[in-house]
C-alpha positions in Angstrom: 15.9 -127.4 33.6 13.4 -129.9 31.9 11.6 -128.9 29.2 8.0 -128.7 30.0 5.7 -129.3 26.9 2.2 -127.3 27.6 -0.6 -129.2 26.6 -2.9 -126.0 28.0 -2.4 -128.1 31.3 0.2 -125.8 32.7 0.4 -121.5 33.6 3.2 -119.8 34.7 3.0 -117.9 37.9 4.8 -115.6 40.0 4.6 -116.3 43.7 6.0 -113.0 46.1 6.5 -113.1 49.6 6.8 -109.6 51.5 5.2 -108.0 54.4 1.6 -107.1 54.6 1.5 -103.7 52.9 4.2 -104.3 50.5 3.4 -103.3 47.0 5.0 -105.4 44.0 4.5 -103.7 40.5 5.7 -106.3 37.2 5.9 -104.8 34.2 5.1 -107.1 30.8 4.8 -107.1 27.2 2.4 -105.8 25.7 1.1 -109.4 25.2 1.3 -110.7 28.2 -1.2 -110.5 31.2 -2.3 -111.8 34.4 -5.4 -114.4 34.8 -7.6 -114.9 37.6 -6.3 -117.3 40.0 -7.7 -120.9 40.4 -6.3 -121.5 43.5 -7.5 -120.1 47.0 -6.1 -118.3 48.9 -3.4 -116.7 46.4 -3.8 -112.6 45.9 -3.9 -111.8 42.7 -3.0 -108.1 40.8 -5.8 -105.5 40.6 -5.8 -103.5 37.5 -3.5 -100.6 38.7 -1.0 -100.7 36.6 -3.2 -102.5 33.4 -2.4 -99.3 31.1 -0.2 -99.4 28.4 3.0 -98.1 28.5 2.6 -96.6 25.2 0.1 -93.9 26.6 2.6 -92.9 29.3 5.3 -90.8 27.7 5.7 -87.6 29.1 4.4 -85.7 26.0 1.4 -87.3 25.6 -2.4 -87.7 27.0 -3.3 -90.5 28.3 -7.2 -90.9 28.3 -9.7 -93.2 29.8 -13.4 -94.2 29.2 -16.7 -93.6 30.8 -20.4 -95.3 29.6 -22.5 -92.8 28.3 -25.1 -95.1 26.8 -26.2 -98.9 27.9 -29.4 -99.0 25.3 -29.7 -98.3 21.5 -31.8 -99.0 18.7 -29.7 -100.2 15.1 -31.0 -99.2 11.8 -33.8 -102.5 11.6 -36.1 -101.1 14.5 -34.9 -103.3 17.4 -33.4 -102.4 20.4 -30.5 -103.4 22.3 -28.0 -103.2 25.3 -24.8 -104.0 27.3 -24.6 -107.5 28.9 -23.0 -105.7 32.2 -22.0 -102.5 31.2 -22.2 -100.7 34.4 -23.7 -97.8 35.4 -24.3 -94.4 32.8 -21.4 -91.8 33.6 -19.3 -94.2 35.9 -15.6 -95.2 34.6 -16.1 -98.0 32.1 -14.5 -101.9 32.7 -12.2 -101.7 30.0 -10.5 -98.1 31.1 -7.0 -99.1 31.8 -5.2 -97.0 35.0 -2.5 -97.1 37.3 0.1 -95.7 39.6 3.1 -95.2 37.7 6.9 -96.0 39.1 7.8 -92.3 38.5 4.7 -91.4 40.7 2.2 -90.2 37.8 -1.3 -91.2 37.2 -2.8 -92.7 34.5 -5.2 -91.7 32.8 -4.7 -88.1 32.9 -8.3 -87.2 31.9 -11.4 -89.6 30.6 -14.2 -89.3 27.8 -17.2 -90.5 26.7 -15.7 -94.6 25.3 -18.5 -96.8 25.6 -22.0 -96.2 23.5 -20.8 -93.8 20.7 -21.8 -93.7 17.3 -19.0 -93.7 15.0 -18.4 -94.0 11.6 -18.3 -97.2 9.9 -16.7 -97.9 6.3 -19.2 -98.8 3.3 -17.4 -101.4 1.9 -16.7 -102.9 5.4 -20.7 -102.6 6.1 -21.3 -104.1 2.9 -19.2 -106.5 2.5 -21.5 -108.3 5.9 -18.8 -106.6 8.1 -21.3 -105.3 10.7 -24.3 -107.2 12.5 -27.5 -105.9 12.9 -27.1 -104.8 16.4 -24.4 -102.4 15.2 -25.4 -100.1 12.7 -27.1 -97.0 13.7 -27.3 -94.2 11.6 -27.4 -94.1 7.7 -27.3 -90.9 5.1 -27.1 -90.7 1.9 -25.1 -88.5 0.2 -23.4 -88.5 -3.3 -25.1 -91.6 -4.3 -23.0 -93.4 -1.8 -24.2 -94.7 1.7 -22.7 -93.4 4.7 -23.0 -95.6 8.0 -22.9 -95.3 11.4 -22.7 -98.0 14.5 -22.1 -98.3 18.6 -18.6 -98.6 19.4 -17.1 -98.5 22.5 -13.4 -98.4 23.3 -10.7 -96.5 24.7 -10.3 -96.1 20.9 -13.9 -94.4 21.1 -12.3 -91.7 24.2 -8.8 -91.0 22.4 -10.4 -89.4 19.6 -12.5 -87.4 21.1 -9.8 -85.9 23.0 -8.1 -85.4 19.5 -11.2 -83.6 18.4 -11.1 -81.1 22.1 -7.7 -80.3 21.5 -8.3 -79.8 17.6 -10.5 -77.2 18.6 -8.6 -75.6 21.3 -5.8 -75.5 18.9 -8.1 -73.2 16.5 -8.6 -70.9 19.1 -4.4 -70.8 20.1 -2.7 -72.8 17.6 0.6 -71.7 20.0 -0.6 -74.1 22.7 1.9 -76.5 24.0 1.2 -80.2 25.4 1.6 -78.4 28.9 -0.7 -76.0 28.3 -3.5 -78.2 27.0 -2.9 -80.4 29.9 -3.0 -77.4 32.3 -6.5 -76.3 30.5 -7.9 -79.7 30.6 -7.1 -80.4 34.4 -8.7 -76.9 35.5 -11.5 -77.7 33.3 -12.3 -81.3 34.0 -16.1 -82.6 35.5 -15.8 -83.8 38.8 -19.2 -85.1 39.0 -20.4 -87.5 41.9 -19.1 -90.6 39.8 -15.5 -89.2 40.0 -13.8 -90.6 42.6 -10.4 -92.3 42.5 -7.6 -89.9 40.7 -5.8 -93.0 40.0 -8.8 -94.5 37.7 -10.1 -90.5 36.6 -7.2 -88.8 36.6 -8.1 -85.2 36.3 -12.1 -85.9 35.8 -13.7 -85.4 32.6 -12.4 -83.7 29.6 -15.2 -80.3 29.3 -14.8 -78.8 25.8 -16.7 -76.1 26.1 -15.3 -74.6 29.3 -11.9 -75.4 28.0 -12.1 -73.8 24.8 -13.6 -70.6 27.2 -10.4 -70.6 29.2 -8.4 -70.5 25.9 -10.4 -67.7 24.4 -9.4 -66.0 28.3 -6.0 -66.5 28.6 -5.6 -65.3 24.6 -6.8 -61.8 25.8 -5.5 -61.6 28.9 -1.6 -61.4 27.0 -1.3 -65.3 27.9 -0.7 -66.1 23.7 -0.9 -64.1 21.1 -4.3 -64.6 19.7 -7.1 -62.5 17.6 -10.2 -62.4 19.2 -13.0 -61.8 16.5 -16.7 -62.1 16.7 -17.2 -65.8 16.6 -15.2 -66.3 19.6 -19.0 -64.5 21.3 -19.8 -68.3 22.7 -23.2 -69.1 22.4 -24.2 -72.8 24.2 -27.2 -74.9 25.4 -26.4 -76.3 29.1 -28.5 -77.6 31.7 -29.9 -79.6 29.4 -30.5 -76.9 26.8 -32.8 -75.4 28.9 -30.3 -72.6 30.0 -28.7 -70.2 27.1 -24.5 -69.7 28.2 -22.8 -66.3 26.4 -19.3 -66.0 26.9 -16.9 -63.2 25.2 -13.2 -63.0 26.1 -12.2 -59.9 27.6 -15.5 -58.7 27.9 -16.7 -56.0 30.8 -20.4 -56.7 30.1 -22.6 -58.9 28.0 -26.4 -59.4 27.4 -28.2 -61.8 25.8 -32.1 -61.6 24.5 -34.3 -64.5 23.6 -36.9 -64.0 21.2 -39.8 -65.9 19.7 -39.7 -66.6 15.5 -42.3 -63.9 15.4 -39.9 -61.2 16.7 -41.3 -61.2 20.2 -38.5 -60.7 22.8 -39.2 -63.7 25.2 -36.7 -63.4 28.0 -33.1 -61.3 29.1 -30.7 -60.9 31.1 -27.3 -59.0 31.4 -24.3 -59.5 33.7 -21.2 -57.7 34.2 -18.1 -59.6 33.3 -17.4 -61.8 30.1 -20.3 -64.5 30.4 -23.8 -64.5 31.0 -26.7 -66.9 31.8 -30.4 -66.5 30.4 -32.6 -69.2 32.1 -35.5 -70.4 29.5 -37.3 -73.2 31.8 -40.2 -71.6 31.8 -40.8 -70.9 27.8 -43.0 -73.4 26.2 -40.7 -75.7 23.3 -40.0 -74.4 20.4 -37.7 -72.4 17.7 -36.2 -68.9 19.5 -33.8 -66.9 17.8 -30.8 -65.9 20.2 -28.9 -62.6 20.1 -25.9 -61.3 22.2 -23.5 -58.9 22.5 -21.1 -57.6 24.8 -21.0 -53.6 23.5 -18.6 -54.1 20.6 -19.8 -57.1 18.9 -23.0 -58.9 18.5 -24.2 -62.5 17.5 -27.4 -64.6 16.2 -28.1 -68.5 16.9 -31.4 -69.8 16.4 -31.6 -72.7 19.2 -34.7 -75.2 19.8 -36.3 -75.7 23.5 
């Protein structure tokens, strides 16, 4: 065979020839891709199949993006956005899925990958390392300056996984790989923008009813786990206008709402282990939160 000597002129293609219907997978490096055709009438790959095989082992979790932000405004005032980012809550562009040969999914669960602060290094931000539609967020603290900017990445989702499981894992630090992936798939959002498996896998990752079906399955003989009093859940949902108490094991649990001034604002009780106090009709403001489910009790002070 000739040596061909590319001058950028050239690209090497695969050409298959099957039945309509036929599916071909080809696997590559992990430098190697496939372009956009320039010639009509040629069908060319769809992205099923563009994640890396890195993220498919068997004892890993694979994770994929969604947008939760298009806009911000950076540290000098001005405000910016996405070129195309697609719509808030849908999958983001870069999120890599497929079908895999063995007949897996990938991603097995997505998180927020595409308009998060994260934290930038000083020296990096001072040495001119990020432009002034980046940075975000500044504190400082120890005579040093701490810096924030917009990232977005499957590098962005992946560690906010980490930081789910890290706190599952402080609940049951017995939990397996299996068992987180168990507790994620029951728990995952399937929210009107989840729609293909193949590009969602199990929806998306929901920390706080996660780390709730932990805390159950710990009193219910599933691991062997203490349950003390900070495991009496206290959240903002809906928005924050709705106060969420859950406590493991629990037959009964109330909840009271009260002003800073001591007046009680608003109740309610429910029988089981969580209950739900409704506060949409309270003016804004500071309230101090107390619940208890007949053998322990807990204080938040929340803002409406």
């Amino acid at each position: 065979m000739p040596t061909i000597k590319n001058k950028g002129t050239y690209n090497v293609g695969l050409m298959v020839e099957a039945p309509a219907g036929v599916r071909t997978d080809v696997y590559g490096s992990a430098v190697s891709s496939f372009a956009t055709s320039l010639l009509p009438g040629i069908d060319m790959p769809d992205a099923n199949g563009s994640v890396s095989g890195m993220a498919c082992g068997h004892k890993t979790i694979c994770v994929g993006a969604f947008t939760t932000r298009t806009t911000w405004t950076t540290l000098s005032g001005y405000s910016y956005s996405y070129t195309s980012p697609g719509a808030v809550n849908s999958i983001s562009k870069f999120s890599s899925w497929g079908d895999l040969i063995d007949g897996r999914r990938m991603p097995f669960i997505t998180a927020p990958g595409m308009g998060i602060n994260s934290s930038y290094s000083s020296a990096f931000v001072k040495a001119g390392g990020a432009g002034d539609g980046t940075l975000v967020a500044m504190a400082r603290v120890n005579n040093k300056d701490h810096y924030w900017g917009l990232e977005q990445g499957t590098s962005m989702a992946c560690p906010f996984v980490s930081g789910v499981v890290a706190l599952w894992l402080e609940a049951d630090p017995a939990l397996t790989v299996d068992k987180i992936k168990d507790i994620m798939s029951s728990t995952a959002i399937k929210d009107n923008n989840v729609t293909e498996a193949t590009v969602w896998g199990a929806g998306k990752v929901d920390a706080y009813n996660g780390i709730k079906e932990v805390l159950k399955q710990a009193v219910s003989g599933i691991a062997d786990v203490a349950v003390d009093g900070d495991d009496l859940l206290i959240s903002q949902i809906d928005g924050g206008r709705t106060v969420d108490v859950f406590s493991a094991g629990a037959s009964k649990v109330e909840v009271q709402l009260y002003t800073v001034g001591g007046a009680m604002a608003a109740s309610a009780s429910a029988d089981g282990d969580s209950v739900q106090l409704s506060a949409e009709n309270l003016a804004p403001g500071v309230y101090i939160v107390r619940a208890g489910d007949g053998s322990r009790t807990a204080t938040r002070k929340i803002v409406l």
